[in-house]
N, C-alpha and C positions, 0 to 999 in steps of 0.2 A: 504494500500500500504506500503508493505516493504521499508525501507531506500534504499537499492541497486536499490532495482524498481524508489525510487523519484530518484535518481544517475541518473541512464539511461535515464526519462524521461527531466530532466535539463539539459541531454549533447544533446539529442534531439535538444531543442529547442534552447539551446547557438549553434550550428551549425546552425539554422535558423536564427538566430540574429547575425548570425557571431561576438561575441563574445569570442575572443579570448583569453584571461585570464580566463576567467570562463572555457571555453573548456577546457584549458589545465590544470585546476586546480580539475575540476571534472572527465577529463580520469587516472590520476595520481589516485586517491583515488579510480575508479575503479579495477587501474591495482594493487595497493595496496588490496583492498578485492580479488580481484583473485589470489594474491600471498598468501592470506592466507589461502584460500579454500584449497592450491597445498601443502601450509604447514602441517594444519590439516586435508590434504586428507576426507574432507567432504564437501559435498558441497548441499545448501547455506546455508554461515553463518546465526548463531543465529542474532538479532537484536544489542543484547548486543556486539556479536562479532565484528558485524561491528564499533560499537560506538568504541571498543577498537581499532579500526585499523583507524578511525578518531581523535580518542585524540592522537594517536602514531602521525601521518601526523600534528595536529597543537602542537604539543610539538617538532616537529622537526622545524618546521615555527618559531616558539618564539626562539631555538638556533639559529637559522639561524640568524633574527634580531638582536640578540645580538652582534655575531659575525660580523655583518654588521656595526651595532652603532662602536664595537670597532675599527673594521678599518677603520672607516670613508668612509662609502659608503652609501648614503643618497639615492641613487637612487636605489640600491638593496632591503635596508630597506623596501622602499615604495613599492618595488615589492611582496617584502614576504609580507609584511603588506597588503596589499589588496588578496592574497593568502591563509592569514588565514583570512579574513572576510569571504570567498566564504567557506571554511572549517568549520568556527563555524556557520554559517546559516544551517548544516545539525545537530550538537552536541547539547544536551539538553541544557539548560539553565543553566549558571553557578553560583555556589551560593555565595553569598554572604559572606564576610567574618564574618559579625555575624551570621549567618544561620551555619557555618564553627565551630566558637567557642561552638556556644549551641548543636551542635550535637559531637564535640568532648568532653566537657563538661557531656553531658549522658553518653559517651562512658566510659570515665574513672570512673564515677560511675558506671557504669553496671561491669565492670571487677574487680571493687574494685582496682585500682593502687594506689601506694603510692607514689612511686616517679618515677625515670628516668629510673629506673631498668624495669619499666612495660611500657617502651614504645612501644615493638613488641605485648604487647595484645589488646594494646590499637587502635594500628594501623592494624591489624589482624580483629578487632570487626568493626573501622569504615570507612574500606578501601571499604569492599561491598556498604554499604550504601551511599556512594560519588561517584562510580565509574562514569566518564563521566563529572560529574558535577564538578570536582574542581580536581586541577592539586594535584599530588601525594606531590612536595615541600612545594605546601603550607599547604596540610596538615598535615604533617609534620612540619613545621614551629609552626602551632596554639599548635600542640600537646605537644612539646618540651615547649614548652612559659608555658601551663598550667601543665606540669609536674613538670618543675624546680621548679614552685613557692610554692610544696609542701613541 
């Protein structure tokens, strides 16, 4: 069973469970793959596709929260924050930030980098290999950290 398929059959049953939050968390992420279908005028997306239009829906979730903490809205927070739990229950499994380091770690050995100058090879070789599993900043972040200190 395709992702979009488990999609459809969890908004199934959150309408039997009248669950409301989830209903409205998993129509969103469908009407989001069907905007992208219309984007890339093909239709059904790849699996991969879909993961990329769920990591887009919880990386907007995480600015939101942000945006909430800063203005002091506690009660929004909690809304998005339960928003993205229903969101990452479909996304692979996120890695860890040492899994993060030892795979950027090979990367910049395989490319040969030397310093900060080879950050787009470095990030180019292990942007595939993460996709889904670990947000683009922080990879970013590790990669930066093990460049400088060359």
């Amino acid at each position: 069973m395709g992702l979009q398929d488990k999609l459809r059959e969890d908004l199934k049953l959150a309408l039997r469970q009248q669950d409301a939050c989830r209903l409205s968390i998993i129509r969103v992420m469908l009407a989001e793959c069907r905007n992208e279908e219309k984007a890339r005028m093909h239709d059904p997306l790849s699996e991969g596709e879909v993961i990329d239009v769920l990591s887009r829906e919880a990386r907007r979730r995480n600015e939101s929260i942000d945006a909430f903490r800063a203005g002091n809205r506690p009660d929004l927070v909690q809304e998005q924050e339960a928003a993205l739990a229903v969101v990452r229950e479909y996304l692979p499994a996120q890695m860890s930030r040492d899994e993060l380091v030892k795979l950027a770690r090979e990367a910049v050995v395989a490319v040969g980098a030397s310093g900060l100058k080879d950050k787009g090879k470095v990030m180019s070789h292990l942007m595939p290999m993460v996709k889904g599993k670990a947000e683009g900043k922080d990879v970013n972040e590790v990669v930066m950290g093990l460049l400088s200190e060359m």
